[in-house]
N, CA, C and O atoms as a GROMACS GRO file, in nm:
protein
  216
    1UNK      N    1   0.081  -0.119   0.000
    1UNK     CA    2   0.000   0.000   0.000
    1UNK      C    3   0.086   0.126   0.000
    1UNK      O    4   0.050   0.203  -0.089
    2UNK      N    5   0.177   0.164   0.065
    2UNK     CA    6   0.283   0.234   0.081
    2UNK      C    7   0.335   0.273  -0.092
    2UNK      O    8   0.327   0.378  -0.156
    3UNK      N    9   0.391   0.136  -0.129
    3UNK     CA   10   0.431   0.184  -0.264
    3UNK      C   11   0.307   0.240  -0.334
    3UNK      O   12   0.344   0.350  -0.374
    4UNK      N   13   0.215   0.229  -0.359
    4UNK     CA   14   0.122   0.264  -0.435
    4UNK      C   15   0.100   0.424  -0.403
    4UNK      O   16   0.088   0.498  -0.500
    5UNK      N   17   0.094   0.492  -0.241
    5UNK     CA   18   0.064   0.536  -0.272
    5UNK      C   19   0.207   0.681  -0.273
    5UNK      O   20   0.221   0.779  -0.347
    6UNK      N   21   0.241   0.661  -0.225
    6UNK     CA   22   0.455   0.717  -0.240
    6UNK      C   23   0.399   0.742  -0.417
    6UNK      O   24   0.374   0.854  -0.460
    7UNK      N   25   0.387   0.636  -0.488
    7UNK     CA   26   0.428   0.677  -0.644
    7UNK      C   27   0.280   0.756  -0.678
    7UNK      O   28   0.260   0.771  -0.799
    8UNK      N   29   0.224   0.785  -0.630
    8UNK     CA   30   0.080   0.882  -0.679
    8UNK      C   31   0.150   1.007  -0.657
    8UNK      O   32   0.159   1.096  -0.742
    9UNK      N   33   0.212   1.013  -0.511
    9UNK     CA   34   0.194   1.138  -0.460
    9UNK      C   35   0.350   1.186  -0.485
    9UNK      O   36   0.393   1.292  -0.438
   10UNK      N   37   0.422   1.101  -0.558
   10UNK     CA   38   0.595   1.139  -0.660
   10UNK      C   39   0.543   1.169  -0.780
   10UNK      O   40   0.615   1.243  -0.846
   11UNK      N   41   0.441   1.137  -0.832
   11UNK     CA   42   0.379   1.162  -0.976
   11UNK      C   43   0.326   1.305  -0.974
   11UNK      O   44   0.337   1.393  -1.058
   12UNK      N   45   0.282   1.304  -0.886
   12UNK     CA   46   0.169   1.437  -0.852
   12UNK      C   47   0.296   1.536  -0.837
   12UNK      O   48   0.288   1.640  -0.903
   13UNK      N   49   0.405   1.520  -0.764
   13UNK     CA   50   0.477   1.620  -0.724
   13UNK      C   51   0.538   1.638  -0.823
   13UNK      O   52   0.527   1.757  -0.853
   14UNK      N   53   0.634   1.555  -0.935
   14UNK     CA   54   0.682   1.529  -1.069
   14UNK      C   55   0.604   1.670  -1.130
   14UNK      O   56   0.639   1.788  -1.136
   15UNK      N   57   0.475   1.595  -1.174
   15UNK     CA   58   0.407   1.672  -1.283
   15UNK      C   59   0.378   1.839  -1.240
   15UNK      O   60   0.358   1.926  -1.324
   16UNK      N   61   0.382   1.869  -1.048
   16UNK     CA   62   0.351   2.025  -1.073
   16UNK      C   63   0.491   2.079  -1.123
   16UNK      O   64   0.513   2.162  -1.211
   17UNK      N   65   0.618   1.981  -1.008
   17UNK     CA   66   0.722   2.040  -1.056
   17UNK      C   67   0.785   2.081  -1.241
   17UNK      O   68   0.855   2.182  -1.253
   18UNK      N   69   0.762   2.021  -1.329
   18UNK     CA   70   0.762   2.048  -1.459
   18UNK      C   71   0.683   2.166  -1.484
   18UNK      O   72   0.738   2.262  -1.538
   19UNK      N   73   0.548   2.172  -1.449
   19UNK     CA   74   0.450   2.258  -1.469
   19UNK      C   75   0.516   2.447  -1.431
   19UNK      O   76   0.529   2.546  -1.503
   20UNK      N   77   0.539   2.424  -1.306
   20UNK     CA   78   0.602   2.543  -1.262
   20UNK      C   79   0.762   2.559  -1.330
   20UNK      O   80   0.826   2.659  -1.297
   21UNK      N   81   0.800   2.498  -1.388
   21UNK     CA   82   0.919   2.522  -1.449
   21UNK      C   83   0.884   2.550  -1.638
   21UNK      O   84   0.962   2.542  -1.732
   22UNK      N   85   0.735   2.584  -1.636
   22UNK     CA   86   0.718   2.625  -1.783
   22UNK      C   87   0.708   2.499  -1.872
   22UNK      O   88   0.740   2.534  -1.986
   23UNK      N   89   0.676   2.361  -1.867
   23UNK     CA   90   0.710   2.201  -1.903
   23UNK      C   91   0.601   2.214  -1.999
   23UNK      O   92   0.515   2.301  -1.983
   24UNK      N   93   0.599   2.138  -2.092
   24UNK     CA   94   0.490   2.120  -2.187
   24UNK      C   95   0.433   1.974  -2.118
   24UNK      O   96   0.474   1.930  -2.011
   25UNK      N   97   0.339   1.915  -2.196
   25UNK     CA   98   0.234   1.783  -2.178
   25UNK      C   99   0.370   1.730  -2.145
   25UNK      O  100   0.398   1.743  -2.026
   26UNK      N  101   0.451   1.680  -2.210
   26UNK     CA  102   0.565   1.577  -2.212
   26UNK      C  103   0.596   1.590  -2.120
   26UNK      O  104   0.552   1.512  -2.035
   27UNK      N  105   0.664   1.667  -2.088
   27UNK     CA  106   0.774   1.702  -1.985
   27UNK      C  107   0.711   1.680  -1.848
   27UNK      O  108   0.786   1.654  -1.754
   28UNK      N  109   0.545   1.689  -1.825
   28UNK     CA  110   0.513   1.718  -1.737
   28UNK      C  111   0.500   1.531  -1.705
   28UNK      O  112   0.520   1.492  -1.590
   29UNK      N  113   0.471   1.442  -1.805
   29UNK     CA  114   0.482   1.294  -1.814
   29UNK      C  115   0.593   1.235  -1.790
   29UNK      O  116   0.590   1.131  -1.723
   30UNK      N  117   0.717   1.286  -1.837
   30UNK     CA  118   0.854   1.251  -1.773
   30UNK      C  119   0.880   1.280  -1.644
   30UNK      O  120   0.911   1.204  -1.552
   31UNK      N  121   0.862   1.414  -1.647
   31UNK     CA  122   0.868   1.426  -1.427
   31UNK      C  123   0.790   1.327  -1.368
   31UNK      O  124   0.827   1.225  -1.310
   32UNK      N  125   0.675   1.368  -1.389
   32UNK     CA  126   0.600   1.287  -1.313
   32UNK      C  127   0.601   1.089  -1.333
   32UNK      O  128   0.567   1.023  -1.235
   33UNK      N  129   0.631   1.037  -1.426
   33UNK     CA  130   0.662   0.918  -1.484
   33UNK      C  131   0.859   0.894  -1.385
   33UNK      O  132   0.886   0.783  -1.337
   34UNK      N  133   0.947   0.993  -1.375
   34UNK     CA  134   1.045   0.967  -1.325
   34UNK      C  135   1.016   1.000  -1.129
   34UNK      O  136   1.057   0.924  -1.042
   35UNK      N  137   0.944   1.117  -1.107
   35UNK     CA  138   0.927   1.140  -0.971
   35UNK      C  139   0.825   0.980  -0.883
   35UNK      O  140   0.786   0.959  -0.768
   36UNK      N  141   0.822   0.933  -0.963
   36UNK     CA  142   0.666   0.823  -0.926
   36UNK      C  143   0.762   0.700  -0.917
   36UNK      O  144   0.752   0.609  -0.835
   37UNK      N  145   0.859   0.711  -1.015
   37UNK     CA  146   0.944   0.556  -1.004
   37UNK      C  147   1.026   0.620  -0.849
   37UNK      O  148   1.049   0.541  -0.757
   38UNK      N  149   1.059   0.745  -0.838
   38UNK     CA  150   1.192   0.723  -0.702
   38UNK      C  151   1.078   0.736  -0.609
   38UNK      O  152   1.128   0.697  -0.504
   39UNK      N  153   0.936   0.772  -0.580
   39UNK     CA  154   0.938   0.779  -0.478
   39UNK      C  155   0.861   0.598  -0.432
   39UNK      O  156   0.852   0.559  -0.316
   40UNK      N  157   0.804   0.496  -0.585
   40UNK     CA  158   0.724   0.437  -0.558
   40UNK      C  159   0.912   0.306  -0.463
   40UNK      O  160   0.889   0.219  -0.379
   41UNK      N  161   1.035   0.332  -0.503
   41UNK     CA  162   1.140   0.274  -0.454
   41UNK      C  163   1.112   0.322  -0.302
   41UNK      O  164   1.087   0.245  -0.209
   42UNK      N  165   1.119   0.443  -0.296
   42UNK     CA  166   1.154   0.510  -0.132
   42UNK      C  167   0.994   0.441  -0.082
   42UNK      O  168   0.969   0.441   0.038
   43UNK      N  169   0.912   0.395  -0.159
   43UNK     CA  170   0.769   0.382  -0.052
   43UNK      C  171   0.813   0.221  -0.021
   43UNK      O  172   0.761   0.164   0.075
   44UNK      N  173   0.918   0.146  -0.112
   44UNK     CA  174   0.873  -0.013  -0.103
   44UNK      C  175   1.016  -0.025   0.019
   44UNK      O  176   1.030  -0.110   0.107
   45UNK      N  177   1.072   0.044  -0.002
   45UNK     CA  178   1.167   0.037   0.163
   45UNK      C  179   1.155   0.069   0.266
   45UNK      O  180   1.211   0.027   0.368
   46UNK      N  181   1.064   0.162   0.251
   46UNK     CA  182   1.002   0.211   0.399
   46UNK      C  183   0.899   0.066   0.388
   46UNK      O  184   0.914   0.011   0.497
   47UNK      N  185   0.847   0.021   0.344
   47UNK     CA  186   0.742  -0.094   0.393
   47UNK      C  187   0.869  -0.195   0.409
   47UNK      O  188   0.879  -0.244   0.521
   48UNK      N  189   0.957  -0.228   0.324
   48UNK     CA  190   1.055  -0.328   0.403
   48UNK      C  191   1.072  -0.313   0.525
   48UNK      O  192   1.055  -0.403   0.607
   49UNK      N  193   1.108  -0.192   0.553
   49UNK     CA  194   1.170  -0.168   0.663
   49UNK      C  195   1.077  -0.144   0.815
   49UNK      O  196   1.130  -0.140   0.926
   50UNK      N  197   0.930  -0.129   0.787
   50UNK     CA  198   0.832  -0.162   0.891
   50UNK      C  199   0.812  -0.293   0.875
   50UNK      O  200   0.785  -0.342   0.984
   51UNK      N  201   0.812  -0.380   0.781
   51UNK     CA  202   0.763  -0.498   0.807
   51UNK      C  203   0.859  -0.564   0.873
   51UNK      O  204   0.823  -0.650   0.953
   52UNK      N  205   1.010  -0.536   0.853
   52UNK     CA  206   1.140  -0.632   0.883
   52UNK      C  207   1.140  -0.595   1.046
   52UNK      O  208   1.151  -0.692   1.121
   53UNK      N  209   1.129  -0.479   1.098
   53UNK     CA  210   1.129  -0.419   1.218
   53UNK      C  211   0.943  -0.447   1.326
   53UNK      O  212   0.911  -0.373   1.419
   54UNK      N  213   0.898  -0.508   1.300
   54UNK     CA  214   0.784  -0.538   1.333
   54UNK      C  215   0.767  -0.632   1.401
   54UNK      O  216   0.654  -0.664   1.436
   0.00000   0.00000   0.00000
């Protein structure tokens, strides 16, 4: 659950960040398509790391 939702809310942050930097459609799909992969990583280690510590 964690990963799922880490990569919504890396997508979401991706796509304003492009947006506010002037980004067209694309650009705003690459941020958000690249912000969604690091954060859906940072969401599946933090669940490693509650489940391993549990």
């Amino acid at each position: 659950m964690f990963v799922a939702i880490a990569s919504l809310i890396g997508a979401f942050i991706g796509a304003l960040r492009a947006r506010k930097a002037n980004g067209k459609m694309l650009d705003m799909l690459q941020y958000a398509g690249a912000f969604g992969l690091i954060f859906a990583m940072l969401g599946l280690f933090a669940n490693i790391a509650i489940l391993r510590f549990m």
